[in-house]
C-alpha positions in Angstrom: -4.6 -34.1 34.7 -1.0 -34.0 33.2 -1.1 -34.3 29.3 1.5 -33.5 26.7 0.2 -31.7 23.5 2.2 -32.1 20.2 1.4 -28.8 17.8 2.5 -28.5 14.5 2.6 -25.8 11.8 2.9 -25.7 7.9 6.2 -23.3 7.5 7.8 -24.6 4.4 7.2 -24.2 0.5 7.6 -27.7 0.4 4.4 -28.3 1.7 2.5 -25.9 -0.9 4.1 -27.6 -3.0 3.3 -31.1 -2.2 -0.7 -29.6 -1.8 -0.1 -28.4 -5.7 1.4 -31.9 -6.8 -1.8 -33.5 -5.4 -4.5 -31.5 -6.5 -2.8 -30.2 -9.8 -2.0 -31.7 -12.7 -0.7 -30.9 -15.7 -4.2 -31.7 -17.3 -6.2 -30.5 -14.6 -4.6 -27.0 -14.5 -5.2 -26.9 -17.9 -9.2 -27.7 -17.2 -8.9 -25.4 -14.5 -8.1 -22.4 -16.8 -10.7 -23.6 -19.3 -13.7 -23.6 -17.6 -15.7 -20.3 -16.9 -15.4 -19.4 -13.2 -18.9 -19.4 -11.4 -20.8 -17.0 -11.0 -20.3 -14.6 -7.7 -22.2 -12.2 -6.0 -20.5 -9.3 -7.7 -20.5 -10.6 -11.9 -24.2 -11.9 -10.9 -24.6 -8.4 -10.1 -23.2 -7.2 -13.6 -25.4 -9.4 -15.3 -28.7 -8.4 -13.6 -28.2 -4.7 -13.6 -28.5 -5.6 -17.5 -32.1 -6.4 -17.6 -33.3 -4.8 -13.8 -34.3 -1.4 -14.4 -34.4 -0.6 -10.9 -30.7 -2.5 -10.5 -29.2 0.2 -12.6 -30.2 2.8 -10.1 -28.9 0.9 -7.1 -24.9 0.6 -6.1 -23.4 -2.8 -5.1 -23.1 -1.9 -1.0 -27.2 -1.4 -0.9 -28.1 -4.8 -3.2 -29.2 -7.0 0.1 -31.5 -4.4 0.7 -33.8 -5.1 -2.3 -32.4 -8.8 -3.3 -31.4 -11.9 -1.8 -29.0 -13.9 -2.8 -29.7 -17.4 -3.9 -26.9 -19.5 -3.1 -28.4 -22.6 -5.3 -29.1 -20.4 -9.1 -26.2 -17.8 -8.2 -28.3 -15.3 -8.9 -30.1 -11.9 -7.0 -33.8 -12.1 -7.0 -36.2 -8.9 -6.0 -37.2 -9.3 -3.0 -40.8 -10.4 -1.9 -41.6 -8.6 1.7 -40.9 -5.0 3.4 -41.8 -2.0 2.2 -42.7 -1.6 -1.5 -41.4 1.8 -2.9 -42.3 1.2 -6.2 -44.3 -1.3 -7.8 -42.3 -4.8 -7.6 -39.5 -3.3 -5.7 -39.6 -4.1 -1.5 -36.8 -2.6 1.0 -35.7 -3.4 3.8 -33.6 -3.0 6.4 -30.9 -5.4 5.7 -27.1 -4.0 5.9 -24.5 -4.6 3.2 -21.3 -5.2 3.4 -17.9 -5.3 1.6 -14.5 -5.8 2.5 -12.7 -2.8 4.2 -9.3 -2.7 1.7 -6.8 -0.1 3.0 -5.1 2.3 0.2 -2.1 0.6 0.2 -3.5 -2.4 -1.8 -3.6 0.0 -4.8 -6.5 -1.5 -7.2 -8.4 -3.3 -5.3 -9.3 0.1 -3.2 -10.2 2.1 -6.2 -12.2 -0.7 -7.0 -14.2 -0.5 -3.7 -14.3 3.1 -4.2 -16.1 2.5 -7.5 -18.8 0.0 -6.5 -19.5 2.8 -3.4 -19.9 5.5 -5.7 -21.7 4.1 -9.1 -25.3 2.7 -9.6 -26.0 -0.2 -12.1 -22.0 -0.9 -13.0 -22.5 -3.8 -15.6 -19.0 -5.1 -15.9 -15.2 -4.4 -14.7 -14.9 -2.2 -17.4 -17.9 -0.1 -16.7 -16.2 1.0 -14.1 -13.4 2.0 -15.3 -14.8 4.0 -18.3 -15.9 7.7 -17.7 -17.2 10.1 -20.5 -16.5 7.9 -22.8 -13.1 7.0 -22.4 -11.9 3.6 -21.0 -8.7 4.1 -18.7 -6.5 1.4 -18.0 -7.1 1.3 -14.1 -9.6 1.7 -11.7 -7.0 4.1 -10.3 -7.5 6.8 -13.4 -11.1 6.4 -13.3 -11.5 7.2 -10.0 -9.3 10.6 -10.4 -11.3 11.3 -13.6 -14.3 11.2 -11.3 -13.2 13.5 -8.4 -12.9 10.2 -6.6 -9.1 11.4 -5.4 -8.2 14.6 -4.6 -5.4 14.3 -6.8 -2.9 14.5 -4.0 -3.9 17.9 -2.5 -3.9 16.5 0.7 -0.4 15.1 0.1 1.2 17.7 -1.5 0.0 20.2 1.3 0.7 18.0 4.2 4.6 17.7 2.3 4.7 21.6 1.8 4.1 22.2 5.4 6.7 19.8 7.1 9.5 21.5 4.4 9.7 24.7 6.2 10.7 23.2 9.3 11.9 19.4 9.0 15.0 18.6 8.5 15.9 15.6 5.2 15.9 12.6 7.4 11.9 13.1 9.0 10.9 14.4 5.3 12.0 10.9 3.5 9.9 9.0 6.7 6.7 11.3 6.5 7.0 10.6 2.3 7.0 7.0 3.3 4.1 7.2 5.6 2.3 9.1 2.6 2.8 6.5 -0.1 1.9 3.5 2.5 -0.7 5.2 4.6 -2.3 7.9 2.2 -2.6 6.1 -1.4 -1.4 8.9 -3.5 -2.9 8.8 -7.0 0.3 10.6 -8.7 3.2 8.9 -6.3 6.0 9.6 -9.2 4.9 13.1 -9.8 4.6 13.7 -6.0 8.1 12.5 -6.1 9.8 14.8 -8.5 7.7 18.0 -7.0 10.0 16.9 -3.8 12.9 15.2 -4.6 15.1 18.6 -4.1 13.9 18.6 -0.2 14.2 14.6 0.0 17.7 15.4 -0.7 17.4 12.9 -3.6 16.9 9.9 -1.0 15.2 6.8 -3.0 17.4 4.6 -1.5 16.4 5.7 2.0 12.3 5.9 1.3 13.0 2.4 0.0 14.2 1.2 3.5 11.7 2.6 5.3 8.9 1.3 2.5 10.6 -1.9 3.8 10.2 -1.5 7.8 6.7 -0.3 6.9 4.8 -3.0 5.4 7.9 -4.8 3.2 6.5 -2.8 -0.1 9.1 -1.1 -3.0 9.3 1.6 -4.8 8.1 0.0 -8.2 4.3 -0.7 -5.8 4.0 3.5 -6.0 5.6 3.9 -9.6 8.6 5.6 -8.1 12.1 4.9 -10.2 14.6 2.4 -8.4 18.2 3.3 -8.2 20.8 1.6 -10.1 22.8 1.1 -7.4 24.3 -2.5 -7.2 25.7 -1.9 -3.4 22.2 -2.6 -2.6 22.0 -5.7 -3.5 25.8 -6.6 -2.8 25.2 -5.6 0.5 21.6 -5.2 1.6 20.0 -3.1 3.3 21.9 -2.5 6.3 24.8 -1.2 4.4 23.0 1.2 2.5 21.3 3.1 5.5 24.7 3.5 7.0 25.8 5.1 4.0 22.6 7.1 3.2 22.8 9.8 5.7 22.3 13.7 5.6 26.1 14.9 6.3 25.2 18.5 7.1 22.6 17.2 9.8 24.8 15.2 11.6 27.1 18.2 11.5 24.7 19.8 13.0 23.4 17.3 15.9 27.7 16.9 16.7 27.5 20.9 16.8 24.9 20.9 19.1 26.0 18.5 21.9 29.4 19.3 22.3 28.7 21.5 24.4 27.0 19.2 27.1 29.5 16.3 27.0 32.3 16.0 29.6 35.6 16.6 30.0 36.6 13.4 29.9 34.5 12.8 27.0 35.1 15.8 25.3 39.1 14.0 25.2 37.6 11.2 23.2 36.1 13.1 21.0 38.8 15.3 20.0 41.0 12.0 19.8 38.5 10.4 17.9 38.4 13.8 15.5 41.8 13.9 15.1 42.6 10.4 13.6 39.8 10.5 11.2 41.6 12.0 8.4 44.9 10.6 9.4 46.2 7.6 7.5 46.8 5.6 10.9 43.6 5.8 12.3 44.3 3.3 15.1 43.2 5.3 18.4 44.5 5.1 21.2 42.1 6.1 24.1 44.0 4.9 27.6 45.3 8.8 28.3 41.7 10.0 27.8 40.6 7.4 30.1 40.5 9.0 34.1 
């Protein structure tokens, strides 16, 4: 059977837009940011860990295996079957499960790293507070816990490649770090290395870019007030942004396996770079 199949796709702002302009109005926006938000598994959780003495020992990942969630109240309720390890409380083999968030997402995986590590957490800030003291972000509560290692594993990994790597592969590991690794102190990571990145923000913020299209101001890194960037983009700025003293070294080191005939050009090509008329002319090198 021959058929012909029409597909489209929503690529355009314009349709967003339009959705917006349907569904939001002025005066419904405003509702919108009035009324409390429902309930959800996680708040609900807050709330109950409140009153449930047994809640407070129990962190959010292993909930489902003492309460189910009813979908109707928006509300956990014990449990009535399995095994009964204390009077009123049943277990059971039932898995919980939360969102795998990669370190690059910043908050939202110190978040997940708190509601893995602490029992009975009754609100946002809960989590964030620690011996008394409330910090700012779930970030500094997680270090003040011995959640991250503080950048040990960073800063070693870093130490290591500077004996033997030369600027260029240093800037791209210091990338990889600060997409791949989540360091908790990115700025002071920064200025421990900046001397063997060869002072290179412009180049770690390319690469950020080919990576996942994140910036320095994501890892609290300083941005360069440099307005050929943005005159010129990207592409002009790597050209520019390269280690002088390696690329003497890579000409250095294969010279010696290029041709006669190529060796010419080179030597032509040498030769006219300081002169004011730097036309070349390659036809005599040419065999």
């Amino acid at each position: 059977m021959k058929c012909h199949d029409n597909a489209e796709i929503c690529a355009s702002i314009k349709s967003i837009k339009y959705v917006l302009k349907v569904y939001f109005t002025e005066a419904t926006a405003l509702q919108k940011a009035r009324d409390v938000p429902p309930p959800k598994t996680l708040t609900s959780f807050f709330s109950f860990c409140q009153n449930d003495q047994f809640a407070k020992t129990t962190v959010y990942l292993d909930v489902p295996k003492f309460y189910t969630w009813n979908a109707s109240s928006k509300s956990w309720n014990r449990r009535k079957r399995g095994k009964e390890i204390e009077t009123g409380v049943f277990k059971t083999d039932t898995i919980g499960r939360i969102y795998t968030v990669r370190p690059k997402h910043g908050d939202c995986f110190n978040l997940r790293l708190l509601l893995l590590s602490l029992p009975g957490t009754t609100s946002f800030e809960s989590l964030r507070t620690y011996e008394g003291t409330l910090y700012p972000t779930f970030k500094q509560a997680c270090i003040a816990r011995g959640l991250l290692d503080g950048d040990n594993m960073q800063r070693t990994t870093m130490q290591e490649a500077s004996v033997g790597l030369f600027p260029h592969c240093l800037k791209n590991l210091f990338a990889v770090l600060l997409t791949q690794t989540n360091p908790s102190q990115s700025l002071e990571l920064w200025m421990e290395f900046q001397s063997q990145l060869n002072m290179a923000l412009l180049s770690i913020r390319n690469t950020l870019h080919a990576i996942d299209g994140s910036d320095l101001q994501f890892y609290g890194l300083p941005v360069p007030a440099n307005v050929v960037v943005e005159r010129f983009g990207q592409d002009y700025t790597r050209e520019v942004c390269y280690n002088i003293e390696h690329q003497h070294e890579i000409a250095s080191g294969n010279r010696d396996e290029l041709t006669t005939a190529q060796l010419d050009i080179f030597h032509a090509i040498e030769g006219k770079i300081n002169e004011k008329n730097r036309r070349i002319d390659l036809s005599g090198c040419i065999r």
